[in-house]
C-alpha positions in Angstrom: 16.6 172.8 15.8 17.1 175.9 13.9 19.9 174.8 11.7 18.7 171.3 11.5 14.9 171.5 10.2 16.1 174.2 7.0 18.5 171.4 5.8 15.4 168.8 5.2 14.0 170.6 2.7 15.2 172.0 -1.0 16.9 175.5 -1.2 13.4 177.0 -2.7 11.5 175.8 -0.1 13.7 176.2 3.0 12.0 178.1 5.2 8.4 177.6 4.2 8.5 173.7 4.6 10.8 174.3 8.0 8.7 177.0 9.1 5.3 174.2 8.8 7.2 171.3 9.9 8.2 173.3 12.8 4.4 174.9 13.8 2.6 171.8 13.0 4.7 169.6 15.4 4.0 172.4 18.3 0.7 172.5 17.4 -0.1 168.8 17.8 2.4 167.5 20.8 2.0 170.6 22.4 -2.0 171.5 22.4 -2.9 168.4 23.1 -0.5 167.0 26.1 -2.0 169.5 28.7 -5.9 168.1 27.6 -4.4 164.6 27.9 -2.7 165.3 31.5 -5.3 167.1 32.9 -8.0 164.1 32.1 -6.2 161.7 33.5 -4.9 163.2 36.6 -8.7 163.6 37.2 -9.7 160.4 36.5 -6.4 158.4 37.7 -4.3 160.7 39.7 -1.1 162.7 39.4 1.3 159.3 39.1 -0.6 158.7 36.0 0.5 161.8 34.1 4.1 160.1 35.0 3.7 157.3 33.7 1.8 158.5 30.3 5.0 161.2 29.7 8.0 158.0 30.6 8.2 156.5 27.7 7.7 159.0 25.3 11.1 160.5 27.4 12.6 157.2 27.2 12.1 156.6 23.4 13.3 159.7 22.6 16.8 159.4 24.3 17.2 156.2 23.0 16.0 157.2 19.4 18.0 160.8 19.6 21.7 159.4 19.1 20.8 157.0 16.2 19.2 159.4 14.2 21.4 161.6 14.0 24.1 159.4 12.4 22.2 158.7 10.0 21.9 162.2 8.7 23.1 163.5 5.6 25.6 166.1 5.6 25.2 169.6 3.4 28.1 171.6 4.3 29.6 170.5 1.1 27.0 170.9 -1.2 26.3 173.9 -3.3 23.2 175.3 -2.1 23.2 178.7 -4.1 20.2 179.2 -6.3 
């Protein structure tokens, strides 16, 4: 992730739009999955935390390998300011 994320952005703003990017996806898939698991193994069980964290497993294995073909590469660019 580390050397993936800083080649999204422009040289000037490298690490400040990685660095967001970065925080703001922790932020939202990470604060809120507990709140979302804990409310519905109360009202529907433990099998139903399964089932609500499957696909979002599943699409990302089968979205992983795709996307990162389609990648740009940078190691041949000039990136010097």
């Amino acid at each position: 992730m580390s050397a993936f994320l800083p080649e999204l952005f422009p040289t000037n703003t490298r690490y400040t739009g990685s660095g967001i990017a970065y925080n703001m996806a922790s932020i939202i898939g990470a604060a809120l999955t507990p709140f979302v698991a804990t409310w519905l193994a109360s009202n529907y069980g433990a099998a139903s935390v399964g089932l609500y964290l499957a696909p979002e497993l599943f699409s990302f294995q089968m979205r992983n390998p795709k996307s990162f073909k389609r990648l740009k590469k940078n190691e041949a660019k000039n990136v010097a300011m």
